[in-house]
N, C-alpha and C positions, 0 to 999 in steps of 0.2 A: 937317641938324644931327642931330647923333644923339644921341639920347633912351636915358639909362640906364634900365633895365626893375626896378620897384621891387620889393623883396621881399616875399614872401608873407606876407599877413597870419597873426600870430601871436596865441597866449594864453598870455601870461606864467604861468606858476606864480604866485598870491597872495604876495606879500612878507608872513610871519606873525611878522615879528622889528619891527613897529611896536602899539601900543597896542590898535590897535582891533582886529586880529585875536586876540590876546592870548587872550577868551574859546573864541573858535575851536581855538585848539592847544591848550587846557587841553581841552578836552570828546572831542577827537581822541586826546589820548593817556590818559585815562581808559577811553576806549572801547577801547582798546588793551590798558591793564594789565588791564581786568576780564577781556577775551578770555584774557590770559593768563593770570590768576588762575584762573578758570572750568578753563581747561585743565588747568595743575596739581592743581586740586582733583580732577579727575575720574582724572587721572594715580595721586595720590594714593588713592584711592579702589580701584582695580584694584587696585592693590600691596596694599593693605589686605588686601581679600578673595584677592587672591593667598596670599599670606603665611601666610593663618590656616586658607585649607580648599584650596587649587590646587595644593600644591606634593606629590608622593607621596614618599615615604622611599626611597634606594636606598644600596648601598655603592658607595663611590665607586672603589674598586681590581677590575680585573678576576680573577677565581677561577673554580673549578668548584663542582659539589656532590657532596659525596661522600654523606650522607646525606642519605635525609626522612623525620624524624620524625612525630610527631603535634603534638609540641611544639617539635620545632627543625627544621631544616636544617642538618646542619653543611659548612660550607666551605672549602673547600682553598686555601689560599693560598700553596704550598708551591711555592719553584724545580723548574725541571726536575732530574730526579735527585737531589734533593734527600734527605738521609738523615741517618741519629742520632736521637737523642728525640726524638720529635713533642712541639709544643707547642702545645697547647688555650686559647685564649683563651677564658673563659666572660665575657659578658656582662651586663652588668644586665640582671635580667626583671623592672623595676620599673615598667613602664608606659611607657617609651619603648623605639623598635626598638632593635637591634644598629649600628646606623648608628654610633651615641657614639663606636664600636672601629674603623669605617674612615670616616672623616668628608669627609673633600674632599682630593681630590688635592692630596698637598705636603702635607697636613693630616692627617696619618693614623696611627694604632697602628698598624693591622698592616704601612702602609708603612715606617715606619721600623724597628719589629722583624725585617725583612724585610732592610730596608737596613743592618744592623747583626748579621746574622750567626746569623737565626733564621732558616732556611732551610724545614725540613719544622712549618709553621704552618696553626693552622685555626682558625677561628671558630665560635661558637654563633649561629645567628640565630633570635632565640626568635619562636614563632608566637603573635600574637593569640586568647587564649580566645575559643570558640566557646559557645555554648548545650550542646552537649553533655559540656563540660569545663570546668563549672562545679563539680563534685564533686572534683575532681582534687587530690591534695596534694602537697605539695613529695616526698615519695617518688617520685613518678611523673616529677616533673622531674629528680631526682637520680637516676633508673633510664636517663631517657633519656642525660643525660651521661655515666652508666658504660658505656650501650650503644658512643657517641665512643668512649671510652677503650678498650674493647675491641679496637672494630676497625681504629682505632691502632695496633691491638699490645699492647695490655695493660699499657703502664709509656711513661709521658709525661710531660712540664712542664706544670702547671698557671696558668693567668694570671687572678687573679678580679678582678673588677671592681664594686668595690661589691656589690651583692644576687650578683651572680655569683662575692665573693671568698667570702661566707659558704657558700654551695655548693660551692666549691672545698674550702675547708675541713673542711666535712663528710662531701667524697669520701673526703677526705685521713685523717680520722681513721678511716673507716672502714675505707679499703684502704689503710692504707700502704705497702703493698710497691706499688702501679701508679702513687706520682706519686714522680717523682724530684727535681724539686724546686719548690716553689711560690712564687709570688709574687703579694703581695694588696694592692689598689690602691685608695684608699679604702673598705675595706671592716667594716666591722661586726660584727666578733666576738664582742666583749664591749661589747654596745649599752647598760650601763650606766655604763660610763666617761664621764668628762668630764660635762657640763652642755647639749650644744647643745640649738636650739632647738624639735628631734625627737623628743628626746627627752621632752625636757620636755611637748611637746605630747601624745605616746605615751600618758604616764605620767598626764596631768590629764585626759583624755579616755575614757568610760567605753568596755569594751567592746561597748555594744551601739550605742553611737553607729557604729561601724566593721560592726556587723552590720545596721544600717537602712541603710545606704548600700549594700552587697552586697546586702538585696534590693530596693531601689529601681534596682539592677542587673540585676534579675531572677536573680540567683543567683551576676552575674559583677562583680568589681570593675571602673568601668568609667575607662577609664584617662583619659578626656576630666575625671572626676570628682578624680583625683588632678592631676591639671594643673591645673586651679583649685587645688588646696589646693597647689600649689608654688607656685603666683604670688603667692595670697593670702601667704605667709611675706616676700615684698618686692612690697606692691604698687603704691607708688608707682612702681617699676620697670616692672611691667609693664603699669600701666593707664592708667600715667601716658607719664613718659618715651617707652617705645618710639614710641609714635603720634607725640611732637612729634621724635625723630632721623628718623623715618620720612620726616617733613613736611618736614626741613631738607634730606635729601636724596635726596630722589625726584629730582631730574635728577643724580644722581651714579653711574652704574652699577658704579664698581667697587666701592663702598659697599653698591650693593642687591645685588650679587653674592655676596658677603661675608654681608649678612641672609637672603641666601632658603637656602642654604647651610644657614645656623644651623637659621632654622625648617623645614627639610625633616623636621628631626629632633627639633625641640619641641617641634612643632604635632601630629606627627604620634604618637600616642599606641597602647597594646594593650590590650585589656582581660587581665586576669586571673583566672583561677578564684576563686570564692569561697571556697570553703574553705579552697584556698590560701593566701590572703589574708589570713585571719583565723586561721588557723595559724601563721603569720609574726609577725602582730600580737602574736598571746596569748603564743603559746611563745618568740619571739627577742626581742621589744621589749620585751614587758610584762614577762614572767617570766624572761628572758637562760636562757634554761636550757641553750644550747649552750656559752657559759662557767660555769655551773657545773654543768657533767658531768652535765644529767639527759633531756639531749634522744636522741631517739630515731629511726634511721632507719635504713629496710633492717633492720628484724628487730633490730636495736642500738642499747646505750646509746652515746652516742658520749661519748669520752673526748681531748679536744682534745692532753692530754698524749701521746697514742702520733703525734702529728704529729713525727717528730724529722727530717724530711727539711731539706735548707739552706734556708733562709727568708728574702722582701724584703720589706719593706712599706715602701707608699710613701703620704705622706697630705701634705695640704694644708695650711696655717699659716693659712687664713681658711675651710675648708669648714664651712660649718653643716648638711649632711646628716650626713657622717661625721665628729663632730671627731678632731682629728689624738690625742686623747688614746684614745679608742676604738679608733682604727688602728691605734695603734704600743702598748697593752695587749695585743694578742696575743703580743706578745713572751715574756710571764711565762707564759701558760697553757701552749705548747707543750714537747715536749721536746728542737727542735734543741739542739746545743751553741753556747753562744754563739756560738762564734768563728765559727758555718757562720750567724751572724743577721747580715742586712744592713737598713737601716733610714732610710728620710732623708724627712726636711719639707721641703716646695718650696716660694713662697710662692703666692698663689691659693687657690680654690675648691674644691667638690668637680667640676665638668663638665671643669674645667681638666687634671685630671689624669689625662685620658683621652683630651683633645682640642685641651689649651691648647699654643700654637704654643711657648709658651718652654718648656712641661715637654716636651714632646715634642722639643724641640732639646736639652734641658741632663739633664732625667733617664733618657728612658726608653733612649737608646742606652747609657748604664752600665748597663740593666737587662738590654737586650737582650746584652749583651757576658757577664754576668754568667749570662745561661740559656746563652749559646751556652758558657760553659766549662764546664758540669756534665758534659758527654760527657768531658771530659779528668781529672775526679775523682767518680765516679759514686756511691761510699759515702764520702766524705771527713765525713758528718754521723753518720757508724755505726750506727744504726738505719734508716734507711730503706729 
């Protein structure tokens, strides 16, 4: 008789879908979510300190260098063969790098001016004050921009960029036979127009409050010190918010891609001379003396009216750095002829309009189309 051979003894898995296990699967998948809690926190945590001191500033488009200054680098970002007016993008030297001007691939000013028919292009990329240029005044930054425009060629388009349009400006009034035509991007001319909230703070803040903080700099304005004072102007945004988008989406990388991106460039701060500094403060903020005709550079009063070269300005409908009524009041001080003034509000900020995906898609290619026709009417504003 033959005997079937019985199967191996087994250990069932616990059936945990009855009562009494019950406590069991609850204390198992606690142990579970904390493990993954725990994880994300620490997740969170890297990103954190990532973010705020890991990530270094670079431009995102590849270039050469054709200058090194003491104060800039200037950068080539010009097609092969590339020819007709060189065009100078000046950057803000406000305490963050030149990064603002090529920001992330797909993302970028000089890419799309580029892509739009500005061919022989270059950048400022301002250098971090050191201890020993802590004495240094805006002449010395404006000496190394004309040194640029020199070896340019001596007659070039102008691109200022906020703190870099007011120095455009001042190049412009000075030499106006070497810019052919300009265009200034929220920028600050006539810093007493409008009401924002820079102003205002400028204007209620004593000047020596702005001179204990240059020397609690040791001589240099220190840009990590101007970064607080941006953030503090929305800081629900930034002490608030950020940290809890951060915490929503620390497992989303094309989200953290998109932030580290950002703060390469926000975090990442310069110091600036002090004298500098507080040259800007007295003479451009407190007392506007570049709009009205008393400010001095390179040896000269500068007189904003001998600017008659064709003229863009382009300003924000929500920027509280530069409001758009400050922007577009250089209109009245210059001496283009109207017809050669071009002029338009986009909506956003001030960062936006150097870096923002829809100004960069909807304005800056008419700006770019608009430099690249000046080789085709070179005096059509007759003075320049």
């Amino acid at each position: 008789m033959c005997m079937a051979k019985s199967a191996p003894h087994e250990n069932p898995a616990p059936t945990l879908n009855v009562p009494f296990f019950w406590p069991v699967q609850l204390a198992a998948d606690m142990v579970k979510q904390g493990l993954e809690l725990a994880a994300r926190n620490v997740r969170f945590a890297a990103e954190e300190e990532r973010l705020r001191h890991g990530l270094a500033p670079r431009l995102a488009t590849e270039h050469s260098v054709r200058l090194r200054l003491r104060t800039l680098t200037l950068c080539d970002y010009s097609a092969t063969g590339a020819a007709g007016t060189p065009t100078l993008v000046i950057a803000p030297y406000a305490g963050h790098t030149s990064m603002i001007a090529d920001y992330h691939d797909g993302q970028s000013l000089m890419q799309t001016l580029r892509a739009n028919g500005v061919d022989h292009l270059f950048l400022t990329d301002w250098h971090s004050a050191t201890a020993d240029m802590k004495d240094l005044e805006v002449d010395q930054y404006l000496a190394g921009v004309l040194a640029c425009i020199d070896d340019l060629g001596g007659h070039v388009n102008l691109v200022g960029l906020c703190q870099g349009g007011w120095m455009a400006a001042m190049l412009t009034a000075r030499f106006p036979a070497k810019v052919a035509a300009l265009v200034l991007a929220g920028a600050p001319v006539d810093t007493h127009a409008g009401n924002g909230p820079l102003l205002r703070m400028v204007r209620e803040t004593p000047l020596a409050f702005y001179e204990d903080l240059v020397a609690s700099g040791g001589g240099l304005m220190r840009g990590a010190l101007m970064l607080a004072g941006w953030k503090n102007m929305h800081p629900g945004q930034h002490y608030i918010e950020e940290h809890i988008d951060l915490y929503e989406h620390i497992d989303d990388p094309v989200w953290l891609a998109k932030t580290e991106s950002f703060e390469r460039w926000y975090e990442s701060t310069l110091d600036l001379p002090g004298r500098w500094y507080l040259q800007v403060i007295d003479q451009l903020f407190k007392r506007n003396l570049l709009a009205r005709g008393g400010y001095s550079a390179l040896g000269r009063t500068l007189d904003i009216g001998t600017i008659a070269c064709p003229l863009y300005l382009l300003a924000g409908d929500r920027d509280d750095i530069t409001p758009h009524e400050q922007a577009m009041a250089t209109a009245r001080l210059v001496g283009t002829p109207k017809h050669a003034i071009r002029a338009r509000i986009v909506p956003g900020g001030h960062i936006g309009l150097f870096m923002g995906a829809r100004t960069l898609k909807e304005a800056w290619p008419e700006i770019a189309a608009w430099i690249a026709g000046q080789d085709a009417h070179p005096r059509r504003a007759g003075r320049g």
